[in-house]
Residue frames relative to the residue before (quaternion, step in Angstrom):
aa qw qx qy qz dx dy dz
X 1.0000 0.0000 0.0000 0.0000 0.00 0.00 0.00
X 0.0144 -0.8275 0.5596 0.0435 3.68 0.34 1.12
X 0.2695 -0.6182 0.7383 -0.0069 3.35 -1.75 1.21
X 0.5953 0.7093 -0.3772 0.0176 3.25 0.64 -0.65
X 0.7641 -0.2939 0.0709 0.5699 3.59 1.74 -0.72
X 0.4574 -0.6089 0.4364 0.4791 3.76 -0.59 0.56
X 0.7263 0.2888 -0.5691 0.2554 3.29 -0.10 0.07
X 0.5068 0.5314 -0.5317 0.4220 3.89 0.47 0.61
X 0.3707 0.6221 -0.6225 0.2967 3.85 1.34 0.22
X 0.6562 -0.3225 0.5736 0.3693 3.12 -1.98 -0.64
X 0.2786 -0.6489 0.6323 0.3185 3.41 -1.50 0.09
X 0.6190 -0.5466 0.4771 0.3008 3.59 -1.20 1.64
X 0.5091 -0.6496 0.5099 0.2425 3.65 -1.53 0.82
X 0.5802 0.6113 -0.3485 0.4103 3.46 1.39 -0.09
X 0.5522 0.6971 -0.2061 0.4081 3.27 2.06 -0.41
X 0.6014 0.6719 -0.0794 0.4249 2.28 1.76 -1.86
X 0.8537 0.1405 -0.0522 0.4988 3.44 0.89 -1.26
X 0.2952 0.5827 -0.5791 0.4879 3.08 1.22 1.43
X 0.7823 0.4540 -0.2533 0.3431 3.26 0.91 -0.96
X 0.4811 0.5535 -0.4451 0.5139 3.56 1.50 -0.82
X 0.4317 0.7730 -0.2655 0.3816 4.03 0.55 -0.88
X 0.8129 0.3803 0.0385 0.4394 2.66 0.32 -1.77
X 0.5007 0.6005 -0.3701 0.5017 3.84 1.73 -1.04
X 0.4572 0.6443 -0.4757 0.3866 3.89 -0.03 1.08
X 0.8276 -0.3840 0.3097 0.2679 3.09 -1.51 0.71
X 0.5642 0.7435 -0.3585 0.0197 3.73 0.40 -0.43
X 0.8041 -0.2037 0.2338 0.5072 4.10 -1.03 -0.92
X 0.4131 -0.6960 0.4835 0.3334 3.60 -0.11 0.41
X 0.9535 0.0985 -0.1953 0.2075 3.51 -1.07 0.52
X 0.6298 -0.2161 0.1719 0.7260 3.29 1.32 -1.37
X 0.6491 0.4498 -0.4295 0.4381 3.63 1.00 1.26
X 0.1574 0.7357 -0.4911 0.4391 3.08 1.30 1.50
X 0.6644 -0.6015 0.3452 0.2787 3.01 -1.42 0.43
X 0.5446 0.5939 -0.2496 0.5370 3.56 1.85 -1.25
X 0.5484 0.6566 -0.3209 0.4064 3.57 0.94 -0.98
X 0.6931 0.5462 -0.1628 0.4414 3.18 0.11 -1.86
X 0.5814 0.4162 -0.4359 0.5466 3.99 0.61 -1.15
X 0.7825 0.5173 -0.3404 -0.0652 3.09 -0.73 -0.66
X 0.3423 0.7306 -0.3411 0.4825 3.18 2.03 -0.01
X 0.7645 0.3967 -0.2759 0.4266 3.41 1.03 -1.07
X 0.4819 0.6847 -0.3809 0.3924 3.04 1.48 -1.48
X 0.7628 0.4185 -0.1847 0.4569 3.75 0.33 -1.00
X 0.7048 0.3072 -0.3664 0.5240 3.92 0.50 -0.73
X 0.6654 0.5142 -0.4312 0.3268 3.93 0.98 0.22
X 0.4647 0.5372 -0.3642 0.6023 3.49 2.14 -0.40
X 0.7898 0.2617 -0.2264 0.5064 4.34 0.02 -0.81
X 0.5583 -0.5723 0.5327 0.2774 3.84 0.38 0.28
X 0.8395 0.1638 -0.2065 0.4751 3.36 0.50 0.03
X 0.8298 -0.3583 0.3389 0.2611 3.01 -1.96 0.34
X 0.2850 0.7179 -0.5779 0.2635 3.95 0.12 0.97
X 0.3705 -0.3904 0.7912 0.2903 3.61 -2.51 0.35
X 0.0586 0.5047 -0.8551 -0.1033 2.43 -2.65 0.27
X 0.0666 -0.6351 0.7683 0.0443 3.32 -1.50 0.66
X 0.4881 -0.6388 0.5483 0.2304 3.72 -1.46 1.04
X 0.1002 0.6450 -0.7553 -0.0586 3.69 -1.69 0.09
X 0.4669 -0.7401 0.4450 0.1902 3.22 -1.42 0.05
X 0.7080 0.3001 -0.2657 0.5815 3.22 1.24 0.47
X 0.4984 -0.7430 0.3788 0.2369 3.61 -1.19 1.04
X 0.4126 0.6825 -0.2996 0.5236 2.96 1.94 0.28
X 0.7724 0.3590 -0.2949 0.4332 3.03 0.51 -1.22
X 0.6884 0.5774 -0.2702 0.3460 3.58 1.21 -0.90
X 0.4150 0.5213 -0.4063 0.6253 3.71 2.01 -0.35
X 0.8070 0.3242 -0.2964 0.3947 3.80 -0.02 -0.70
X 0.8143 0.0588 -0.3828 0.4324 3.62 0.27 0.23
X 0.3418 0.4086 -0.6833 0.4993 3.41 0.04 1.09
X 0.8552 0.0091 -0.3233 0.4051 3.57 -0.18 -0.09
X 0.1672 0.5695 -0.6751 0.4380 3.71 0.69 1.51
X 0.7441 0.4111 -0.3247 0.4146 3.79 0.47 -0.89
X 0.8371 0.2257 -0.2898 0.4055 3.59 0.59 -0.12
X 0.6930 0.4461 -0.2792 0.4928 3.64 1.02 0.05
X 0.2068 -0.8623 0.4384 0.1467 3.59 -0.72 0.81
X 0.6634 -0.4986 0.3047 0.4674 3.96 -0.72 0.47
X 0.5790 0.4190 -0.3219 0.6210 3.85 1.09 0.45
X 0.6284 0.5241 -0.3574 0.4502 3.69 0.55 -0.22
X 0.2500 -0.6943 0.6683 0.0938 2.98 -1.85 -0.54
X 0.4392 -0.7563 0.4539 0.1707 3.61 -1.17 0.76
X 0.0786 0.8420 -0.4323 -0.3130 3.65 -0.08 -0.04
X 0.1351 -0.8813 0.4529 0.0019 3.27 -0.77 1.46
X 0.5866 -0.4499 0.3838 0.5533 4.12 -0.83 -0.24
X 0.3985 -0.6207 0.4905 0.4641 3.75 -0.47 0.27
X 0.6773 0.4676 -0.2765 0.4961 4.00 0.80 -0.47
X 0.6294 0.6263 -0.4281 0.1685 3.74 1.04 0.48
X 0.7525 -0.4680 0.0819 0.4562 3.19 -0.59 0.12
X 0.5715 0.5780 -0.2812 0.5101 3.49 1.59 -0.96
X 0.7445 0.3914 -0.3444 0.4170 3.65 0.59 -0.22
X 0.6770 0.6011 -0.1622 0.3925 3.18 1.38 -1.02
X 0.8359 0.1973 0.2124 0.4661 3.20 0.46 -1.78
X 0.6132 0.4834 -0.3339 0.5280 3.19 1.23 0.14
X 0.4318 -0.7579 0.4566 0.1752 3.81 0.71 0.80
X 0.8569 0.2322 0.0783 0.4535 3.56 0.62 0.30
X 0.9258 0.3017 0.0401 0.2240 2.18 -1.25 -2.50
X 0.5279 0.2116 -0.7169 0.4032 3.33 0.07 1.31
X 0.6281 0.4119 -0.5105 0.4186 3.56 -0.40 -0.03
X 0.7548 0.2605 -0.4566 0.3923 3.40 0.60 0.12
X 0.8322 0.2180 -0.4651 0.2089 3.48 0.97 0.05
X 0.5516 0.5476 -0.4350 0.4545 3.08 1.07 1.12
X 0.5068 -0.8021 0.2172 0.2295 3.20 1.31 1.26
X 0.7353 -0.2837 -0.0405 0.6141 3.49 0.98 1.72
X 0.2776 0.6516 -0.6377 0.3029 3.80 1.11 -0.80
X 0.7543 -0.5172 0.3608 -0.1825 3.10 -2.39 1.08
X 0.0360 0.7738 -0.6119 -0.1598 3.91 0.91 0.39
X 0.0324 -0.7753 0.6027 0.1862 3.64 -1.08 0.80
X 0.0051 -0.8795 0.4541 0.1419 3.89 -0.53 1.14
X 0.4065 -0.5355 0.7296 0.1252 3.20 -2.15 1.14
X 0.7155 -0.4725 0.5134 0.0348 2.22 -2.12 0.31
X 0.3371 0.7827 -0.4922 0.1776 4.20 -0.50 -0.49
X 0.5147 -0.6055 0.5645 0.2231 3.29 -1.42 0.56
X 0.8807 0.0906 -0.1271 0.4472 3.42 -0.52 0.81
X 0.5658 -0.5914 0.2576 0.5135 3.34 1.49 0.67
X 0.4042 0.6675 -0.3712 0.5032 3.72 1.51 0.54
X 0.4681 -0.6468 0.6004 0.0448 3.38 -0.78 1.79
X 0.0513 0.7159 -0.6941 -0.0556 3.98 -1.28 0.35
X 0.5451 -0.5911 0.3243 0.4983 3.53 -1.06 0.10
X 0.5826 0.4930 -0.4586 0.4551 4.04 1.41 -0.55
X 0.5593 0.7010 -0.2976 0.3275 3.54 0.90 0.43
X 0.6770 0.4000 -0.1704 0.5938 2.84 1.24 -1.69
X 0.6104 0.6349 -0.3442 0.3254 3.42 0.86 -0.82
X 0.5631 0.5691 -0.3048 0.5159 3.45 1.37 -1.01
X 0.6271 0.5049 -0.2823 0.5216 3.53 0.52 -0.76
X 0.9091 0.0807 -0.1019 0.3957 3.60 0.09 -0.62
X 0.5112 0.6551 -0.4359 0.3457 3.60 0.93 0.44
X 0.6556 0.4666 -0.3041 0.5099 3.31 1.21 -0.20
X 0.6263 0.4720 -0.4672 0.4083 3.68 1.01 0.22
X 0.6208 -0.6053 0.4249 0.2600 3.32 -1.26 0.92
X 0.0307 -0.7293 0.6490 0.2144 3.32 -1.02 -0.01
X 0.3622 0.4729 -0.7057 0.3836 2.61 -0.50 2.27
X 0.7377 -0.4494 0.2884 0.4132 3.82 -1.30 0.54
X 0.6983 0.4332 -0.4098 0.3960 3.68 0.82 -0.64
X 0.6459 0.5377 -0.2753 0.4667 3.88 1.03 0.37
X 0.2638 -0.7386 0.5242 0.3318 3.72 -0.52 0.37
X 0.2836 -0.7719 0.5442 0.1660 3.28 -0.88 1.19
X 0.6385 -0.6408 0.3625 0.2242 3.53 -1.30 0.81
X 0.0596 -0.8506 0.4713 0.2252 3.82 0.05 0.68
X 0.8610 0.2255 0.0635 0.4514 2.97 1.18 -1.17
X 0.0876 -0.7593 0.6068 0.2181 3.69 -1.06 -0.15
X 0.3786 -0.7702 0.5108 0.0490 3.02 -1.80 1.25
X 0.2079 0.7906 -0.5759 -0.0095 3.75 -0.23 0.26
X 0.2996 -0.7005 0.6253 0.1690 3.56 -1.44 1.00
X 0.0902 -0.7679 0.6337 -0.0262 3.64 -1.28 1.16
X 0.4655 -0.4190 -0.7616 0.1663 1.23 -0.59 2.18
X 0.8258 -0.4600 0.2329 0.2284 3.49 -1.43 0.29
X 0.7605 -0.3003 0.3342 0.4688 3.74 -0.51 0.27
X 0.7937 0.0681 0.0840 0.5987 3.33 0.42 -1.50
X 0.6853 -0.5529 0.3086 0.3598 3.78 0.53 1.59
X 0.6075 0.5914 -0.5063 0.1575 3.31 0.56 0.32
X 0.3484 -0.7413 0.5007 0.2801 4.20 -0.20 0.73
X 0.3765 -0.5701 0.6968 0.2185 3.72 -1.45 0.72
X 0.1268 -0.7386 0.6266 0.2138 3.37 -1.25 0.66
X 0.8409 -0.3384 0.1073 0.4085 3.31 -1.54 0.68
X 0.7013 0.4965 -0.2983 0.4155 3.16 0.56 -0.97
X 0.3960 0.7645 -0.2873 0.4198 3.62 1.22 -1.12
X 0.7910 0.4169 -0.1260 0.4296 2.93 0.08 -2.22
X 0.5092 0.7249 -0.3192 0.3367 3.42 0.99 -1.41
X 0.6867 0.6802 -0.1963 0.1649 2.71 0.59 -2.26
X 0.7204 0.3487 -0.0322 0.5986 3.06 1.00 -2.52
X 0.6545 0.4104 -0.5498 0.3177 3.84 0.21 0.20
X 0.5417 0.5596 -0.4128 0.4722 3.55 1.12 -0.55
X 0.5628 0.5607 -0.3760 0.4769 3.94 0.82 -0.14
X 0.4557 0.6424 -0.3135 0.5304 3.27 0.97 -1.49
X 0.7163 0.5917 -0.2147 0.3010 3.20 0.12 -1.88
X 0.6667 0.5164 -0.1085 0.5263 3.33 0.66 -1.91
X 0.8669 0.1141 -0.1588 0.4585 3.48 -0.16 -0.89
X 0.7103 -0.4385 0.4363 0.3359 3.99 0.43 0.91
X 0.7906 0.3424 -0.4192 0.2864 3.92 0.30 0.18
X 0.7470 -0.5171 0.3118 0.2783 3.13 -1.56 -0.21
X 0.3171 -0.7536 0.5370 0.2079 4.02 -0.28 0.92
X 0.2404 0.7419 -0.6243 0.0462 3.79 -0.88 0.74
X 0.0345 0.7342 -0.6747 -0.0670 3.46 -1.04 0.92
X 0.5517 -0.4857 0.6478 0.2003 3.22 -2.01 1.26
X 0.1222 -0.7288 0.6719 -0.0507 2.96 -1.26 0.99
X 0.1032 0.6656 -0.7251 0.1431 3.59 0.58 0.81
X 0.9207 0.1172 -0.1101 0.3555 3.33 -0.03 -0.67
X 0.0971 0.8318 -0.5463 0.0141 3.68 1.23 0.77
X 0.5639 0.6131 -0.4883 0.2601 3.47 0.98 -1.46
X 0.8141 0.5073 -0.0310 0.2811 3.37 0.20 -1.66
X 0.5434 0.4866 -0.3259 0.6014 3.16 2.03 -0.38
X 0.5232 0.5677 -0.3573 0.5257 3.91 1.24 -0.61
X 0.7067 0.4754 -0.3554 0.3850 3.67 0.33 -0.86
X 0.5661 0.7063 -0.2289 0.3583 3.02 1.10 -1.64
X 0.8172 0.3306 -0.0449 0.4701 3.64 0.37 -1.81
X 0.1839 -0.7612 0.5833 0.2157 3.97 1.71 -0.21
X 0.4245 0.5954 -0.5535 0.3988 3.67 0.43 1.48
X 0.6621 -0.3581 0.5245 0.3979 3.13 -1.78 -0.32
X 0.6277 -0.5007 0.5524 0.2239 2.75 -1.48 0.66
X 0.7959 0.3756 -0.2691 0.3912 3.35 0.49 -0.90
X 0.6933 0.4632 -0.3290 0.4433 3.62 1.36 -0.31
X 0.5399 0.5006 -0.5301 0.4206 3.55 1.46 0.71
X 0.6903 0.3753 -0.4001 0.4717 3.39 0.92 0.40
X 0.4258 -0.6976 0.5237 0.2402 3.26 0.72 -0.47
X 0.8786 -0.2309 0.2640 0.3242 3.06 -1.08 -1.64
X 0.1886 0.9254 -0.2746 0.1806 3.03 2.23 0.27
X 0.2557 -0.7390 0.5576 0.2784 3.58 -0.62 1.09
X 0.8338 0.1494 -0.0755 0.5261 4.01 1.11 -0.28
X 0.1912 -0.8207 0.5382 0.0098 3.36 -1.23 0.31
X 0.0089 0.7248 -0.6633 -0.1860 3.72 -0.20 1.16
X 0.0993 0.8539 -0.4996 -0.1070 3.21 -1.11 0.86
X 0.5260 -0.7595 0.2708 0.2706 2.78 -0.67 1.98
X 0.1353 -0.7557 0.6006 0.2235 3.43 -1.68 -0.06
X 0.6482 0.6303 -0.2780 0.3244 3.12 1.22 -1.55
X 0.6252 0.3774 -0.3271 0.5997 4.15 0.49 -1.39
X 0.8900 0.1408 -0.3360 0.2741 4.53 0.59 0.41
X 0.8900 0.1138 -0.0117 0.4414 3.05 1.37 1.50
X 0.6455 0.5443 -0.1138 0.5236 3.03 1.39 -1.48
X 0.3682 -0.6893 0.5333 0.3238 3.76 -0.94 -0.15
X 0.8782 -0.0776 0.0147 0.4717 3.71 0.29 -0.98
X 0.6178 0.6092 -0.2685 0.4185 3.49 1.52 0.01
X 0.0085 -0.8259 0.5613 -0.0521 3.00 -0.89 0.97
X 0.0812 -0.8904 0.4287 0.1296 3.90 -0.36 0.49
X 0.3848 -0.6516 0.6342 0.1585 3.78 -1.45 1.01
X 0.0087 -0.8362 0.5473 -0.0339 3.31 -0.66 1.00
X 0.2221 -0.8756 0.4280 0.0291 3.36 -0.43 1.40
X 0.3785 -0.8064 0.4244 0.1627 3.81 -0.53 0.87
X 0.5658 0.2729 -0.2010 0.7517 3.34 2.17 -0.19
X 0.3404 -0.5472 0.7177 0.2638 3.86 -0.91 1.17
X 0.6860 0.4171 -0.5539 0.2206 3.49 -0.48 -0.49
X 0.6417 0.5745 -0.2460 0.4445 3.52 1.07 -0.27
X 0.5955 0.5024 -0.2134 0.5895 3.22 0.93 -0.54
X 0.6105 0.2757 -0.4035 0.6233 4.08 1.15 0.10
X 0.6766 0.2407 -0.5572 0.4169 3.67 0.32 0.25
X 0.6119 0.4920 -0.5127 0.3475 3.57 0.44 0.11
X 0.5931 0.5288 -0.3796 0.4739 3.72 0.91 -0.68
X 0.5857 0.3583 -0.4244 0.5903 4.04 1.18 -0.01
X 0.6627 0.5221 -0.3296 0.4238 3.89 0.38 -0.39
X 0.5096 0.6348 -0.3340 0.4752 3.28 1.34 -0.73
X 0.9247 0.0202 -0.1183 0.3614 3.04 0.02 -1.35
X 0.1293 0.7068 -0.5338 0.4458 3.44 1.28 1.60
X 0.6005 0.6439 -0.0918 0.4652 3.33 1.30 -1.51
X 0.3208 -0.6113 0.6703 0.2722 3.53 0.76 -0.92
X 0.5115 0.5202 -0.5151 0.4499 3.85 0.10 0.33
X 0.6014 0.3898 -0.5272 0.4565 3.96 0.02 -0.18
X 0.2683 -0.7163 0.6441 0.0114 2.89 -1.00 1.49
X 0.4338 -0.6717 0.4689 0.3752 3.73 -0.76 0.78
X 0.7166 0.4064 -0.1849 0.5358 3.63 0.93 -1.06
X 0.2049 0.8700 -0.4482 0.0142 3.68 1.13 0.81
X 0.4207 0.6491 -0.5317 0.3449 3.99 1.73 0.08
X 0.5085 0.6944 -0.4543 0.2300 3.83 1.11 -0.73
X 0.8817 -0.0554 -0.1651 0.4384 3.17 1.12 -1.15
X 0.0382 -0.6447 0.6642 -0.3764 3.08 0.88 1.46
X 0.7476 0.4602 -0.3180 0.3580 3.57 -0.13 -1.94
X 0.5909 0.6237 -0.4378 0.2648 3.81 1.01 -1.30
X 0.7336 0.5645 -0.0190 0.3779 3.05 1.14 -2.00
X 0.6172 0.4711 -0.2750 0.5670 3.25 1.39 0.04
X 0.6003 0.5166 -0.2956 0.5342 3.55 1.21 -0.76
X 0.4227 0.7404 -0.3152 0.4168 3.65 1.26 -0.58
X 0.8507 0.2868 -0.0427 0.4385 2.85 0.05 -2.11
X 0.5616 0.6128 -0.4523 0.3232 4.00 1.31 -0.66
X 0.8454 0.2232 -0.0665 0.4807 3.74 -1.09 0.90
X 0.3278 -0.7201 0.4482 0.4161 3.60 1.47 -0.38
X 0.1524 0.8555 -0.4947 -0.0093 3.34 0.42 0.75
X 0.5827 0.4183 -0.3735 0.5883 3.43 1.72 -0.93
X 0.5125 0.5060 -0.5517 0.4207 3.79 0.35 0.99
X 0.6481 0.5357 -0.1324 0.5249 3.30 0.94 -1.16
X 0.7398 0.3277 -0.2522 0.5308 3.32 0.44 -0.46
X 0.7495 0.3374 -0.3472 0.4515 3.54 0.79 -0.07
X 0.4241 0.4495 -0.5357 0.5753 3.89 1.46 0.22
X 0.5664 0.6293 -0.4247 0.3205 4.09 0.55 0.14
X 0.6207 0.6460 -0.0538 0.4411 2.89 1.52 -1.31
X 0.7892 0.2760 -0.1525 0.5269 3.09 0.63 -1.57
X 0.3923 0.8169 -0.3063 0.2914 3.51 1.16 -0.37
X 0.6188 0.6256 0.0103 0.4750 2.94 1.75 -2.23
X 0.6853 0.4615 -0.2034 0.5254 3.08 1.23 -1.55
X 0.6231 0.5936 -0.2918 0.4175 3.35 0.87 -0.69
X 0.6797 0.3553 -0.3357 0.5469 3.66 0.88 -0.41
X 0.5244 0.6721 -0.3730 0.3661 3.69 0.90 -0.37
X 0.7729 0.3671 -0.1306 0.5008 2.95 0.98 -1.67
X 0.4776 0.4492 -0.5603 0.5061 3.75 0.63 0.00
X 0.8457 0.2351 -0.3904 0.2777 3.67 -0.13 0.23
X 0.4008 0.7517 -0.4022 0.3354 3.09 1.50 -0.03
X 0.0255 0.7633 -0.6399 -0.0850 3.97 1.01 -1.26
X 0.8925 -0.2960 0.0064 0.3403 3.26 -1.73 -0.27
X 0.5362 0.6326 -0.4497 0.3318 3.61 1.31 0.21
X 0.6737 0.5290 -0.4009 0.3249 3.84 1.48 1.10
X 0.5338 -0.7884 0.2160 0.2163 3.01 -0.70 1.31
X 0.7419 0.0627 -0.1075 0.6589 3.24 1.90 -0.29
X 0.6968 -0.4441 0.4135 0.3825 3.62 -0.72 0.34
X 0.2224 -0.8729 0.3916 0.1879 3.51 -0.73 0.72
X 0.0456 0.9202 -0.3866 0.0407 3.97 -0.14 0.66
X 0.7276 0.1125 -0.3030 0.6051 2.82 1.21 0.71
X 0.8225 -0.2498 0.2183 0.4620 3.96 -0.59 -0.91
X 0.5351 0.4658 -0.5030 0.4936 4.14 1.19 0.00
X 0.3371 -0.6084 0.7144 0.0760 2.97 -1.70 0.46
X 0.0609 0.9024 -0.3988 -0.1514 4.08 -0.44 0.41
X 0.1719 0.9527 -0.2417 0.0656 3.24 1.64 0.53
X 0.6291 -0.6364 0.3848 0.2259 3.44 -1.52 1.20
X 0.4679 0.7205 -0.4943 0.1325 3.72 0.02 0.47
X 0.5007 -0.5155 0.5685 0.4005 3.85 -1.19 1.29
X 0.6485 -0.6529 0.3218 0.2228 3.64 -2.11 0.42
X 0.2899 0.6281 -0.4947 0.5261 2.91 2.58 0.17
X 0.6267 0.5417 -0.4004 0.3918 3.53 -0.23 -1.23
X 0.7219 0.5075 -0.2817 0.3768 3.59 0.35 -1.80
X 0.5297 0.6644 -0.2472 0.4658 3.69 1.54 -1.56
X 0.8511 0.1677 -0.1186 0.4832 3.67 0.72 -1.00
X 0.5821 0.2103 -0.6553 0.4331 3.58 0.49 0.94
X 0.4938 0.5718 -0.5001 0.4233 3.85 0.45 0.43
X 0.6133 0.3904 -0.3178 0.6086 3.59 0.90 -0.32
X 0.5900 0.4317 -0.4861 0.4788 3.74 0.51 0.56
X 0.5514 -0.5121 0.4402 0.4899 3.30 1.02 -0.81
X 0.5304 0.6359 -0.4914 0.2700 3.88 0.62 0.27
X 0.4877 -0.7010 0.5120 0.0925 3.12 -1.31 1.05
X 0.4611 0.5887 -0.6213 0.2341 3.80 -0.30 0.41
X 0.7606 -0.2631 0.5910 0.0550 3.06 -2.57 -0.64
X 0.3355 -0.6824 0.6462 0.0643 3.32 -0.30 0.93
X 0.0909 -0.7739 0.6191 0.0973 3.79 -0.88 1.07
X 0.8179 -0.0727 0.1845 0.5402 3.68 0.17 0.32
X 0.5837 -0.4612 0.2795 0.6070 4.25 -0.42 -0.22
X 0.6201 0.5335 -0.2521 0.5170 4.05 0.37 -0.97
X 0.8429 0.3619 -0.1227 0.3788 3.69 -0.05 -1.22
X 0.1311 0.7640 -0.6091 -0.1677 3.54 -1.44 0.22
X 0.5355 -0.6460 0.4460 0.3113 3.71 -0.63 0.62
X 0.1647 0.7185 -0.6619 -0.1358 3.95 -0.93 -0.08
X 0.3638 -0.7373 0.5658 0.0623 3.56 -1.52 0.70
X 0.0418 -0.7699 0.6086 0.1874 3.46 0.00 0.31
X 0.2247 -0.7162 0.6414 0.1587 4.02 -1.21 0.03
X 0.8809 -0.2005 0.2304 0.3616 3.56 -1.74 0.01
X 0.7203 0.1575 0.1027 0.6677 3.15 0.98 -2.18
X 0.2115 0.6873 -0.6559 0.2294 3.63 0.02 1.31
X 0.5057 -0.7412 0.4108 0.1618 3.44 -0.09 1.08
X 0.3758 -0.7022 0.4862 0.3596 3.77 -0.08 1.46
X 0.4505 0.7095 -0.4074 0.3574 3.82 1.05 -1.05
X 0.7373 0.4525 -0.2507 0.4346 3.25 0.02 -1.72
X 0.8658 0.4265 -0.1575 0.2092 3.30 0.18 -1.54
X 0.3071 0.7415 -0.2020 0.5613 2.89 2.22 0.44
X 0.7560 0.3086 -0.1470 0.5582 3.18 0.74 -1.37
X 0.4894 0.5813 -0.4551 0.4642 3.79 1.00 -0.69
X 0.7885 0.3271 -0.1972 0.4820 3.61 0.21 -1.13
X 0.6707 0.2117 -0.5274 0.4767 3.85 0.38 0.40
X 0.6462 0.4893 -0.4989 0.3068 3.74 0.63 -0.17
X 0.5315 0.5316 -0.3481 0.5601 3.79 1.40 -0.06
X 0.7115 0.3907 -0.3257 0.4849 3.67 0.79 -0.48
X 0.5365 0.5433 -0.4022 0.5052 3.54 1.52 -0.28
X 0.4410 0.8092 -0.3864 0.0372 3.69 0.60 -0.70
């Protein structure tokens, strides 16, 4: 019974036979037919005029969306617990050629503006100081927690104020949308990008950067394939990223998710470490405990010595997540 992370789900059969579909004759790379949709496919989900171009890693899509707004003298300000500082081995400083993670502070791995400010009012603005280009926020957060509209609002109007750029990771938009029963567009707000995730809700290798200014989205389509990410066969996951968005499925599949989580946590009480709003689970349990829901067969993460992590996915079996939450309530 694996908790351990959506991206060890399956890939949905609508993926599947988006892609078989898709196993045709067509434009090589990103002058395919699947390709081409997507500009609309996206400005018809956010109400407004935006680009997308696919990659295949949520890495690669956090790092060039903000290649386009930060320069090798700059800096990002992110959550010190996100995903680009943490878990991303690197690769912004490499693709934004050494440029600057700058880190705040926040409850629940959630950025505010009396935050970001703390972080960057004390730097000079003179050359001996990296200056701030941009700001990062992940929806939902490190540790599942979702920004609400106003939230989001909050830190683009900063953006606004001080001249930088607004990007949020969307590994997990699906599930932060369910979560907040909003528009898509008011979980970003005023965002100048958007990685939005597929793969940890369904998809297999496709993942997609959506830009809110096309003019950005052509320097990223030259950064792309600087990157090695322009796939020649690029309708494959074009096709993913469309199958996503048909019927709202990367809605649907993430009210699946958080659902799961939702029966977990009702039995969890005071042994979570953060509220739960979308599909993580952070829960308090000694390594005896940990020893015996693993001797049932559960799948998760170790969080630290005290903590272990659980994920639910798309196709987390109501079944399982049933038993997960009386064997934790047995404890």
């Amino acid at each position: 019974m694996m908790f351990l992370s959506d991206n060890a789900a399956a890939v949905h059969p609508n993926v599947w036979e988006a892609m078989r579909a898709a196993d045709a004759a067509d434009s090589p790379y990103d002058g395919d037919v699947p390709s081409q949709r997507l500009d609309a496919a996206f400005s018809e989900l956010f109400g407004r005029e935006c680009a997308a171009i696919w990659v295949a890693t949520g890495t690669a899509a956090n790092c060039l969306a903000l290649a386009t707004m930060v320069q090798p003298h700059g800096g990002v300000v992110c959550h010190r617990e996100a995903h680009i500082e943490v878990d991303e081995g690197g690769a912004p400083g490499f693709y934004l050629h050494g440029a600057k993670l700058l880190l705040a502070e926040g409850e629940g791995a959630k950025l505010t503006p009396a935050t970001i400010r703390a972080a960057i009012d004390p730097i000079r603005d003179d050359v001996h100081q990296v200056q701030p280009h941009a700001i990062s926020v992940t929806q939902a957060s490190e540790y599942g927690r979702c920004y609400r509209p106003q939230e989001i609002a909050a830190i683009g109007a900063l953006a606004k104020e001080r001249a930088l750029g607004f990007h949020v990771d969307g590994a997990r938009f699906a599930n932060a949308v369910a979560f907040l029963d909003c528009s898509p567009a008011e979980a970003i707000g005023s965002a100048d990008a958007l990685s939005f995730g597929c793969i940890k809700n369904g998809a297999m290798s496709a993942e997609a950067v959506v830009f809110f200014d096309p003019a950005a989205a052509d320097i990223a389509r030259y950064r792309r394939k600087r990157a090695g990410h322009l796939q020649s066969k690029g309708r494959f996951l074009a096709a993913q990223v469309l199958a996503m968005l048909e019927g709202d499925l990367w809605l649907d599949n993430a009210r699946a998710a958080n659902a799961a989580a939702g029966e977990i946590a009702g039995a969890c009480g005071d042994r979570l470490l953060h509220p739960v709003e979308a599909n993580e689970l952070f829960v308090r349990l000694t390594p005896a405990e940990r020893e015996a829901l693993r001797a049932q067969d559960f799948g998760f993460y170790d969080w630290g010595a005290d903590a272990a992590r659980f994920v639910t996915a798309w196709n987390s079996d109501p079944a399982d997540a049933a038993a997960l939450a009386r064997a934790i309530s047995g404890l």
